[in-house]
C-alpha positions in Angstrom: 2.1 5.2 6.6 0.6 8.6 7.6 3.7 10.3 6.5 4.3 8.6 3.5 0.4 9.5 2.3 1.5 13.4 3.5 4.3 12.9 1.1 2.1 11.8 -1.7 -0.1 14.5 -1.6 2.8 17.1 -1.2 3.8 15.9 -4.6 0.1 16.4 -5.8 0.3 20.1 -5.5 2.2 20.2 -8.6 0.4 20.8 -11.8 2.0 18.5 -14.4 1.9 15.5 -12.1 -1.5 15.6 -12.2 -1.0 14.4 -16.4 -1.0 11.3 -14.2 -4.6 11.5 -14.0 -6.0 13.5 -16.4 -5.0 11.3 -19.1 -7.1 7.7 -17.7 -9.7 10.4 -17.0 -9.7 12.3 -20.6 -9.0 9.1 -22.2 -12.9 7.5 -20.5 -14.8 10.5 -21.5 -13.1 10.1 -25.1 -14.1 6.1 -25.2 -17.2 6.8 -23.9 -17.8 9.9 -26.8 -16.5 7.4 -30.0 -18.8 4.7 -28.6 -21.9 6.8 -28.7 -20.9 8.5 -32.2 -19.1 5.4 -33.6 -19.9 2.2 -31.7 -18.3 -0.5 -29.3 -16.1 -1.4 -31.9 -14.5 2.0 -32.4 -13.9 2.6 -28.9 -12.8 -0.2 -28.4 -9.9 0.3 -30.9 -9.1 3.8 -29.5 -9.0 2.4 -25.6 -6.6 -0.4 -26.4 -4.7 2.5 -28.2 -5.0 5.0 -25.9 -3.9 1.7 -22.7 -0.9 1.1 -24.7 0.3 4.7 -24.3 -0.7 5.2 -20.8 3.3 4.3 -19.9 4.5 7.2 -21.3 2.1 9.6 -18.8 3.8 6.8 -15.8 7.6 7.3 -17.3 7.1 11.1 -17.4 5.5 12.0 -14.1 7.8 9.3 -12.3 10.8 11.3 -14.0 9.8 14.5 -13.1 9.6 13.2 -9.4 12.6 11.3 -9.5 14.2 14.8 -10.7 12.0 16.9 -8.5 11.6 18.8 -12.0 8.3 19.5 -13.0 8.6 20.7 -16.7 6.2 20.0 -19.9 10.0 19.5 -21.3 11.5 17.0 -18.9 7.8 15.2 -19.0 8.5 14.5 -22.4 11.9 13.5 -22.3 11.5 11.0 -19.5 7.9 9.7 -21.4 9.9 8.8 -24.7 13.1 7.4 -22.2 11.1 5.1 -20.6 8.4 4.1 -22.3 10.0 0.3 -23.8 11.4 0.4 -20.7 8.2 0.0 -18.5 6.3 -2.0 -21.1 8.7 -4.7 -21.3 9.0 -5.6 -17.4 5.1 -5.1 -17.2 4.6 -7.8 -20.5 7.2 -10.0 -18.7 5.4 -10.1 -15.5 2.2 -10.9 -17.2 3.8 -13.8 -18.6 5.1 -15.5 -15.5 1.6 -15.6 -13.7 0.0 -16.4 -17.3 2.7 -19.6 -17.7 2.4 -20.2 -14.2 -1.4 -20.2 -13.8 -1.3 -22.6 -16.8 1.2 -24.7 -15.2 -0.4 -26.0 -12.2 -3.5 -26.0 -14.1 -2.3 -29.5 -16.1 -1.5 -31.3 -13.0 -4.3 -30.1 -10.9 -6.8 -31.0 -13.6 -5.2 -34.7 -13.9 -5.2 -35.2 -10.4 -9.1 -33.4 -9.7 -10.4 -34.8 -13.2 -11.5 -31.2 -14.1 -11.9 -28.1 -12.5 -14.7 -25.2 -12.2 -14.5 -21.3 -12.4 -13.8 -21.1 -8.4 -10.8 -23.1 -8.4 -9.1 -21.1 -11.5 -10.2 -18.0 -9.9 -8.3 -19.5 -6.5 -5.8 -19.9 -8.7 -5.4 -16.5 -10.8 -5.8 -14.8 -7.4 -3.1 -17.1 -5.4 -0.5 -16.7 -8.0 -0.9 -13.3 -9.0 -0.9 -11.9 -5.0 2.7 -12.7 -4.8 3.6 -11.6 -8.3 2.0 -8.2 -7.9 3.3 -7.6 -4.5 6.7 -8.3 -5.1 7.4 -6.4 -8.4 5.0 -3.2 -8.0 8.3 -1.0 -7.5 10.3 -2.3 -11.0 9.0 1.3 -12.9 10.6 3.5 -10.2 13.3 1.4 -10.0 13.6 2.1 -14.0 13.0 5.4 -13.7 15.0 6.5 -10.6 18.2 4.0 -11.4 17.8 3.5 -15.0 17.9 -0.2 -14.6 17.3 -2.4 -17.2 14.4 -5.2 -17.4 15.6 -7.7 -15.5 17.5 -5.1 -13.1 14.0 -3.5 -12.2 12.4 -6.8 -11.2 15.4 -8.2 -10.3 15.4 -4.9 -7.6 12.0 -4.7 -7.0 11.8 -8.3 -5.5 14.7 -7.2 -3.6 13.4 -4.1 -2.2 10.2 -6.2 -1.0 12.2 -8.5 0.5 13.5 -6.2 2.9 10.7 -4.1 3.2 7.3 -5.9 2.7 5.4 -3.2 4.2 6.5 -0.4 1.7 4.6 -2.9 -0.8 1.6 -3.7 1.4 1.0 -0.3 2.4 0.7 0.7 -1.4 -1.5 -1.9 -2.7 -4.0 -1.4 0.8 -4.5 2.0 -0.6 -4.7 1.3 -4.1 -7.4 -1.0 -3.1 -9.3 1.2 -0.2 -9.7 4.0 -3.2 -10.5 1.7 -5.6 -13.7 -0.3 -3.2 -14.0 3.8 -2.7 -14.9 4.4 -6.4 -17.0 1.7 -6.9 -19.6 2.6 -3.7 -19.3 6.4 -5.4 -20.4 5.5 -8.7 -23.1 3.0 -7.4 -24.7 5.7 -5.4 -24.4 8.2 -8.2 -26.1 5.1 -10.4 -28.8 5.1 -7.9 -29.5 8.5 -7.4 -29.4 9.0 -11.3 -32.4 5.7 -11.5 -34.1 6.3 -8.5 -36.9 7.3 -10.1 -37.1 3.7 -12.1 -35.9 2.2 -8.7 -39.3 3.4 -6.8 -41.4 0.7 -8.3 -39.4 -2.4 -7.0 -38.8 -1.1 -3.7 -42.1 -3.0 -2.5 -40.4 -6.2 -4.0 -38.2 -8.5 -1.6 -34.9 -8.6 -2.7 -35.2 -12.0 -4.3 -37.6 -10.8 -6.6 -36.0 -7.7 -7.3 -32.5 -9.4 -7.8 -34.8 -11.7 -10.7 -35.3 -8.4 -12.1 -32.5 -6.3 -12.2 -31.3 -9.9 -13.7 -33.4 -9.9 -17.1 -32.4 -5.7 -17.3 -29.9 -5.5 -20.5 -27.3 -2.9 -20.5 -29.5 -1.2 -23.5 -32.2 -0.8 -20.8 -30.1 0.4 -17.9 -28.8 3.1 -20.3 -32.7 3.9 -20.8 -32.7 4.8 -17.1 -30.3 6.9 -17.0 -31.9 9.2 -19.6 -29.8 12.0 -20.8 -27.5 11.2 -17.5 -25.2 8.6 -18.5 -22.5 11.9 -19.2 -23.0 13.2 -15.9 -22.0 9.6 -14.5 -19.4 8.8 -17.3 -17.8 12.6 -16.1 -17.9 11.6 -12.5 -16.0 8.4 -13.1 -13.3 10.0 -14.7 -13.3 12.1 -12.0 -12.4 10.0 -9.8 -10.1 8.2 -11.8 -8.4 11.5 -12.2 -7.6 12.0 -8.7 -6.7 8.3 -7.6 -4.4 7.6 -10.0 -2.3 10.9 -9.4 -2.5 9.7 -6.1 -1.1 6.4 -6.5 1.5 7.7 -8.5 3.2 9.9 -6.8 2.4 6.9 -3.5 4.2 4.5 -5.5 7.3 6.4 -5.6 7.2 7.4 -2.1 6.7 3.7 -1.1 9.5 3.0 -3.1 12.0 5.9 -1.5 11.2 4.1 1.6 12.0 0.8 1.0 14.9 2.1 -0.6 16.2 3.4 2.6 16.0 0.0 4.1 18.2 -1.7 1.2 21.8 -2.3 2.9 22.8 -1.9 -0.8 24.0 0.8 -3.1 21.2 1.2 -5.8 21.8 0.2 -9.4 24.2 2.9 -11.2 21.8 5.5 -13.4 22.8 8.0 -15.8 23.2 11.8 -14.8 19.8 14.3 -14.6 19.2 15.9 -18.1 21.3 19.3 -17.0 24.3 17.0 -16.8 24.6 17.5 -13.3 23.6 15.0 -10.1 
């Protein structure tokens, strides 16, 4: 695991992969800009917009690795190459545990008489684990083989099969840097409020959890002053780096399941100079 992480961050020191991050980053601070000039609504608008082109930043940095060419041009041409190509398996996937979840849901809820918010969140989390684990590789796989839709899943379930770890390994540290974000940006909340904190730290935590209960978000922004930016710019930040990480994780977790596969891979198409 050690040596795939050194792997990761030896693709890191290259300049355009880092497109893999700066555009989640960018695209936060610019959400967080149109809601303050324009409203929720707005931003809203532009995030959903600015989600559904985030697979062209994944298609072009996962080219460029796959090519071990880092060009603004061969970004580009891998971005518009795969972009359908990522979306599709990614709107498939959703589908299954979507169907799925709603599948067992009509039988459980005849046989229980109804059901609560733990036992669908059981659910969601039960059928999604296995989803998620198994398929995480199908945009290298599109990418570095030039599969199609149902060749990328298809070879991603396969190349978990025989390699469970490569999977496990990748989703641990998605997950350890994610928990990692979320205890940064609490203490930069904190330290931003402490000031506003200082009065309910003679309060037991029952009474200050009663508090920070009735707080809307209107009045948490009134804490933070003139701060919110500085916390806004540290989130994206973050974001930034963890998601180049990943990135260039993801395909090294893939290489090495790769290796395991007793199995050609699926036939791709030759690099853009023409030659393999």
């Amino acid at each position: 695991m050690t040596t795939s992480i050194g792997n990761a961050l030896q693709l890191m020191v290259h300049p355009m992969v880092w497109m893999a991050g700066i555009y989640p980053g960018l695209s936060i601070l610019l959400v967080f800009g149109i809601a303050n000039l324009s409203g929720t609504y707005t931003a809203t608008q532009i995030g959903l917009i600015l989600f559904l082109l985030s697979p062209l930043v994944i298609g072009g940095v996962l080219g460029m690795i796959r090519y071990n060419d880092y060009s603004p041009i061969l970004f580009l041409m891998q971005a518009k190459r795969h972009y359908f190509g990522i979306v599709m398996p990614a709107i498939i996937i959703a589908l299954v545990i979507v169907i799925t979840i709603i599948l067992l849901l009509i039988p459980l809820s005849l046989i229980m008489g109804s059901f609560d918010a733990f036992m669908v969140t059981g659910l969601c989390i039960g059928v999604s684990i296995p989803v998620l684990l198994t398929t995480v590789f199908y945009a290298p796989v599109i990418v570095a083989e030039n599969a199609t839709v149902t060749q990328s899943i298809f070879k991603s379930v396969i190349l978990v099969s025989y390699d469970l770890f490569a999977s496990l390994k990748f989703w641990i540290a998605a997950i350890i840097l994610q928990c990692m974000i979320f205890f940064g940006v609490t203490m930069a909340f904190t330290v931003l409020i402490y000031e506003y904190l200082e009065e309910y730290a003679t309060l037991s935590i029952a009474e200050q959890q009663a508090k920070y209960a009735t707080l809307t978000m209107d009045e948490w922004m009134t804490m933070l002053g003139g701060n919110e930016f500085i916390l806004v710019l540290f989130i994206s930040v973050c974001v930034a780096i963890v998601s180049t990480f990943l990135i260039c994780y993801l395909f090294v977790c893939y290489e090495d399941a790769k290796e395991i596969v007793p199995f050609e891979p699926i036939p791709h198409v030759p690099t853009p100079s023409g030659n393999e």
